[in-house]
Every structure is written in C-alpha cells, then in structure tokens.
mmCIF file of the C-alpha atoms, coordinates in Angstrom:
data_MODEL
# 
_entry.id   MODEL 
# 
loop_
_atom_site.group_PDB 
_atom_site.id 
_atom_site.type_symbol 
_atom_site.label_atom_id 
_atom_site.label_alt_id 
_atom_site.label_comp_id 
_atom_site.label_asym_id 
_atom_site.label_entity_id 
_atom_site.label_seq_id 
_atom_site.pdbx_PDB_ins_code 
_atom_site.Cartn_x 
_atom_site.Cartn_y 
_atom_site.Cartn_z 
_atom_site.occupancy 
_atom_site.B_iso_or_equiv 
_atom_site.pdbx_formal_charge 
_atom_site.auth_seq_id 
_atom_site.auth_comp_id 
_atom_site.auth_asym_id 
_atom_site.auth_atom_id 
_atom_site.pdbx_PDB_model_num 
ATOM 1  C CA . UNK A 1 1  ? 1.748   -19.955 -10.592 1.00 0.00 ? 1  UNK A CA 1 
ATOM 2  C CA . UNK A 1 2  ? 0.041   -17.047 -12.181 1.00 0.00 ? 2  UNK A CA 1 
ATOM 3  C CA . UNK A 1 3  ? -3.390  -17.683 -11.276 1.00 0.00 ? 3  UNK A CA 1 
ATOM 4  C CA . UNK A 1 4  ? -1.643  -18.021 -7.559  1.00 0.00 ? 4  UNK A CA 1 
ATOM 5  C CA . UNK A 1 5  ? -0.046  -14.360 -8.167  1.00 0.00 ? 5  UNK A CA 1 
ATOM 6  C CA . UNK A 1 6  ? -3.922  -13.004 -9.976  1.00 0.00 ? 6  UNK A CA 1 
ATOM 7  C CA . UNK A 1 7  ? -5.311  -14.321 -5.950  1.00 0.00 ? 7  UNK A CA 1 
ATOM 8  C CA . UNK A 1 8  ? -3.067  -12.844 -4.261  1.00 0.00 ? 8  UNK A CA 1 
ATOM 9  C CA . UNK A 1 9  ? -3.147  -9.590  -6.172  1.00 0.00 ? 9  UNK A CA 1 
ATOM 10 C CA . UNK A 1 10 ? -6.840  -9.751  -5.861  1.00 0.00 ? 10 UNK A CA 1 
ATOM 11 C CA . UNK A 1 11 ? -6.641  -10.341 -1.873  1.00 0.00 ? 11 UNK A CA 1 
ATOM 12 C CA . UNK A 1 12 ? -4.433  -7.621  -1.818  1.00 0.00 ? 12 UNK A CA 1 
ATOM 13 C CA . UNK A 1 13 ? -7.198  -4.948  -3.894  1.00 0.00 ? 13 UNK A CA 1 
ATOM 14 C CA . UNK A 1 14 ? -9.279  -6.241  -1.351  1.00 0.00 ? 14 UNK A CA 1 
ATOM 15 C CA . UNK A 1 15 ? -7.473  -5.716  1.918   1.00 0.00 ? 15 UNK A CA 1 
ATOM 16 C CA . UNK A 1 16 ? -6.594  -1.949  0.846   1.00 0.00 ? 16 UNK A CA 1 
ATOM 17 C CA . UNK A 1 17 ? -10.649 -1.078  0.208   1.00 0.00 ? 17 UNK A CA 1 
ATOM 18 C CA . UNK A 1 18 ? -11.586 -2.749  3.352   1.00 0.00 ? 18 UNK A CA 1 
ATOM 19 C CA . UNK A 1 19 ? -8.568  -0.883  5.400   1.00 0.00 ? 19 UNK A CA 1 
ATOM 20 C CA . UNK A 1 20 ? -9.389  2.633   3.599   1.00 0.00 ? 20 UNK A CA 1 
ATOM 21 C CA . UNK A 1 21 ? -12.885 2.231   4.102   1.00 0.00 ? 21 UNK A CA 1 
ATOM 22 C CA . UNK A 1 22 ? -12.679 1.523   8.016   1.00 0.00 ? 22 UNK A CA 1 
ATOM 23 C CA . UNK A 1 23 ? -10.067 4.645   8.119   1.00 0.00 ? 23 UNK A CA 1 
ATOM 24 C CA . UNK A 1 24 ? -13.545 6.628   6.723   1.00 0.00 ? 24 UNK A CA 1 
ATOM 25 C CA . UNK A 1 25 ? -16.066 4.739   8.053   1.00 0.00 ? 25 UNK A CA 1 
ATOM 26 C CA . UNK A 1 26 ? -17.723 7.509   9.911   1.00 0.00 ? 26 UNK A CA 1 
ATOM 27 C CA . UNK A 1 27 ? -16.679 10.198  7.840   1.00 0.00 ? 27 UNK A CA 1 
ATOM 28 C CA . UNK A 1 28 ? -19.404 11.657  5.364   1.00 0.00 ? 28 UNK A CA 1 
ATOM 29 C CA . UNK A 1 29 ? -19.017 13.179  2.301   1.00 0.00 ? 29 UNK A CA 1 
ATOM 30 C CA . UNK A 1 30 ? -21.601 15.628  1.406   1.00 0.00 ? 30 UNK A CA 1 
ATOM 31 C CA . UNK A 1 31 ? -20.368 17.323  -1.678  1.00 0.00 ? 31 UNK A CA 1 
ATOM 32 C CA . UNK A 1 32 ? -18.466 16.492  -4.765  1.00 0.00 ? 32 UNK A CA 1 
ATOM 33 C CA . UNK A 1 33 ? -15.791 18.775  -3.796  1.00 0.00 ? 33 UNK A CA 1 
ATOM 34 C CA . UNK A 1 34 ? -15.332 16.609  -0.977  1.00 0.00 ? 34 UNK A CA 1 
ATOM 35 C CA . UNK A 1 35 ? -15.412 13.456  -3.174  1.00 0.00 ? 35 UNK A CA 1 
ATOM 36 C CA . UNK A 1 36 ? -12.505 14.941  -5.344  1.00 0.00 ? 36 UNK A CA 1 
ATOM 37 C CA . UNK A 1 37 ? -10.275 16.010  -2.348  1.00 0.00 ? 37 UNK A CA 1 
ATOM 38 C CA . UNK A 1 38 ? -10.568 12.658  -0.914  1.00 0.00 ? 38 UNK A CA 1 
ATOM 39 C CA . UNK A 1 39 ? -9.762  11.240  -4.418  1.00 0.00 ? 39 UNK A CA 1 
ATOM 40 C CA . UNK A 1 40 ? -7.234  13.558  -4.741  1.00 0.00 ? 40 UNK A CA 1 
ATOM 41 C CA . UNK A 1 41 ? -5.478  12.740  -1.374  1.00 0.00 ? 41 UNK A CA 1 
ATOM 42 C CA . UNK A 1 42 ? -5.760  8.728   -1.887  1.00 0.00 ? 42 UNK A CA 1 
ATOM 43 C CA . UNK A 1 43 ? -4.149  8.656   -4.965  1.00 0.00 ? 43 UNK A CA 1 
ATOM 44 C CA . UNK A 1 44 ? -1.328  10.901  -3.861  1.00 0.00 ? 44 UNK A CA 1 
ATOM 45 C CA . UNK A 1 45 ? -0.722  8.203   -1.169  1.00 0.00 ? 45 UNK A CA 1 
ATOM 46 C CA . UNK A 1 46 ? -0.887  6.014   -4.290  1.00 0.00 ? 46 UNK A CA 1 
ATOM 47 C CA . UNK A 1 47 ? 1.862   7.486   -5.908  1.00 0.00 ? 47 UNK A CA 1 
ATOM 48 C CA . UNK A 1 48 ? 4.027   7.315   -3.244  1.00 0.00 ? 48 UNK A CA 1 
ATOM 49 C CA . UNK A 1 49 ? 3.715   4.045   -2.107  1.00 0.00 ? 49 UNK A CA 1 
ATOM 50 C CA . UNK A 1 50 ? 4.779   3.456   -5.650  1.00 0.00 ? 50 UNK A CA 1 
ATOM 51 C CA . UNK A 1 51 ? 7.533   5.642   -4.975  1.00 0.00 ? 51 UNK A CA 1 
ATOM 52 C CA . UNK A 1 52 ? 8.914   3.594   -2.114  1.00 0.00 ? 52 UNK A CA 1 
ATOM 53 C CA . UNK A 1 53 ? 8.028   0.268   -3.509  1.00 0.00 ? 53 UNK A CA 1 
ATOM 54 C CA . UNK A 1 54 ? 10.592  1.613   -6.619  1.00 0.00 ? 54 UNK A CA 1 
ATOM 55 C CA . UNK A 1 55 ? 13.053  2.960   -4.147  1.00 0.00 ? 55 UNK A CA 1 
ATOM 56 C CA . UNK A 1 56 ? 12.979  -0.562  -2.475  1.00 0.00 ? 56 UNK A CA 1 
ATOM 57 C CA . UNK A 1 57 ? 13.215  -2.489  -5.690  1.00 0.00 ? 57 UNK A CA 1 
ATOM 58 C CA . UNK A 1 58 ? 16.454  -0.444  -6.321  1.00 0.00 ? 58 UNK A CA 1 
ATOM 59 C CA . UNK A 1 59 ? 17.839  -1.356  -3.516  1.00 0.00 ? 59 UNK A CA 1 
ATOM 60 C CA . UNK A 1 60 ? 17.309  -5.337  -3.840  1.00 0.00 ? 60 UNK A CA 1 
ATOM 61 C CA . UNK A 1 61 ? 18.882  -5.340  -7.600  1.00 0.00 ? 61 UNK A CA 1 
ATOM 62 C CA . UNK A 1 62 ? 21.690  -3.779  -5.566  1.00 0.00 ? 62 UNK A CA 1 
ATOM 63 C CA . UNK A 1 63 ? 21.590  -6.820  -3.383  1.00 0.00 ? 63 UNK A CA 1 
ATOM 64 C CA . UNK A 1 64 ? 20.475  -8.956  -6.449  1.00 0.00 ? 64 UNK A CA 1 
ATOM 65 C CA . UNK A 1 65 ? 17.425  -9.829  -3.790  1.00 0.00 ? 65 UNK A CA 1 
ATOM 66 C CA . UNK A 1 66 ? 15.352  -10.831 -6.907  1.00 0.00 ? 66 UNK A CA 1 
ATOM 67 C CA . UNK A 1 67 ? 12.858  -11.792 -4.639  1.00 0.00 ? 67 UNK A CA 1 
ATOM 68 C CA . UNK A 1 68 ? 12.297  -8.770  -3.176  1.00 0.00 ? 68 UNK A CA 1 
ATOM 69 C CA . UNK A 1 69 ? 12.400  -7.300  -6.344  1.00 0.00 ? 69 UNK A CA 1 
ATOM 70 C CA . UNK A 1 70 ? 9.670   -9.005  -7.739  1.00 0.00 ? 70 UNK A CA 1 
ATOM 71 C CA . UNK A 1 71 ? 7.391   -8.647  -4.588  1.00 0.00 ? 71 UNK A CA 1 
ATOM 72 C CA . UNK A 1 72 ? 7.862   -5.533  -5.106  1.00 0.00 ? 72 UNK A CA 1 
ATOM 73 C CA . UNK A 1 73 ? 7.601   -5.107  -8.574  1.00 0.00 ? 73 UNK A CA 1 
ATOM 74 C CA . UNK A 1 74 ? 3.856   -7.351  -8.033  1.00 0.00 ? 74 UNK A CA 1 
ATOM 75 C CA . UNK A 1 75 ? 3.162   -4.556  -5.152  1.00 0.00 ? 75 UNK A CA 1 
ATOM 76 C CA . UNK A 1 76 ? 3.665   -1.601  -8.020  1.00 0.00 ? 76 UNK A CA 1 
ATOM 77 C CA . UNK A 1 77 ? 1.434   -3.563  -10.271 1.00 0.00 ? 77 UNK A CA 1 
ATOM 78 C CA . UNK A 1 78 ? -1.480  -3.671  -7.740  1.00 0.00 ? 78 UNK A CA 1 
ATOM 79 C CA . UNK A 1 79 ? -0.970  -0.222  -7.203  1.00 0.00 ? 79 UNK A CA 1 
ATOM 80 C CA . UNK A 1 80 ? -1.088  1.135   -10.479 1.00 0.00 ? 80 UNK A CA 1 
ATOM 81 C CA . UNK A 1 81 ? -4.246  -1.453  -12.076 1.00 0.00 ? 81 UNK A CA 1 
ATOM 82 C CA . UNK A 1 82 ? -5.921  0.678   -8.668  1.00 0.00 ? 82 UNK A CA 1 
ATOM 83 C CA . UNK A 1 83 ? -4.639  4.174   -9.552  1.00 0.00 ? 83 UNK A CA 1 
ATOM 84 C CA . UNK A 1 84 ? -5.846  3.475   -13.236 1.00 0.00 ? 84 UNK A CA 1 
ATOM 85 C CA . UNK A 1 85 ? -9.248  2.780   -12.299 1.00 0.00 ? 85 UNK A CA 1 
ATOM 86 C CA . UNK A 1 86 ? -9.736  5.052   -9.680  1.00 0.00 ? 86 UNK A CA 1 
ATOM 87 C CA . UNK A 1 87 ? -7.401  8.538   -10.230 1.00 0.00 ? 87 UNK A CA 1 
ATOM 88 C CA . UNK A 1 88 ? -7.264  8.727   -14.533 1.00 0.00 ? 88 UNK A CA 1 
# 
C-alpha cells in the first residue's frame, strides 16, 4: 500500500512539471530576475493550492469523509516535498 501511494505521488510530481512546463513552453527567460518572479509566482500558486486542499480537508472531517481527507491530506504532502525543493 505505501509503495502504491510513493507511485502515485511520484505520477503526480510528474504530471504538474509536464503541465507547468507546456503552460511556458514558449516563454523565455532571459534574466535571473525573471527566473525569481516566475519562482516567486509558482510557489504562491503552491501555497494556495495548499490552502484549498486544507480548506477541503476541513470540510470532509465535518462530513467524517476520511477518504477525502486523506486524498487530500496525500495532495498537501506532494505539494509541500515540491515547495521544499523548489521555493526554500
């Protein structure tokens, strides 16, 4: 079961580079200004998909949805092992 949740996780990492890298794939960054704001931006989206993956999870212990709540609480995970490497 946990290797099956370290795939999916992994798939997951995956599917977000290749979707933000077709959202920029003809935009050029020429400076490390540029670089930074661009940083900058992505991990504000980050944060708030954290933010509404939390708001969510409140909501299904609410409805004791554990399920939900732990899809969610995998989805946070993902999210923050990516902010760590990428916006600390």
């Amino acid at each position: 079961m946990i290797y099956f949740i370290k795939i999916k996780k992994n798939i997951l990492l995956l599917l977000i580079l290749f979707w933000t890298s077709s959202l920029n794939a003809n935009a050029k960054i020429n400076s490390n200004e540029e670089a930074e704001k661009f940083l900058n931006n992505y991990c504000i989206e980050i944060v708030s998909a954290i933010k509404d993956a939390y708001e969510t999870q409140l909501e299904a212990v609410s409805n004791q949805d554990w399920k939900t709540f732990g899809e969610k609480g995998r989805w946070i995970g993902s999210l923050a092992d990516v902010y760590s490497k990428l916006c600390e």
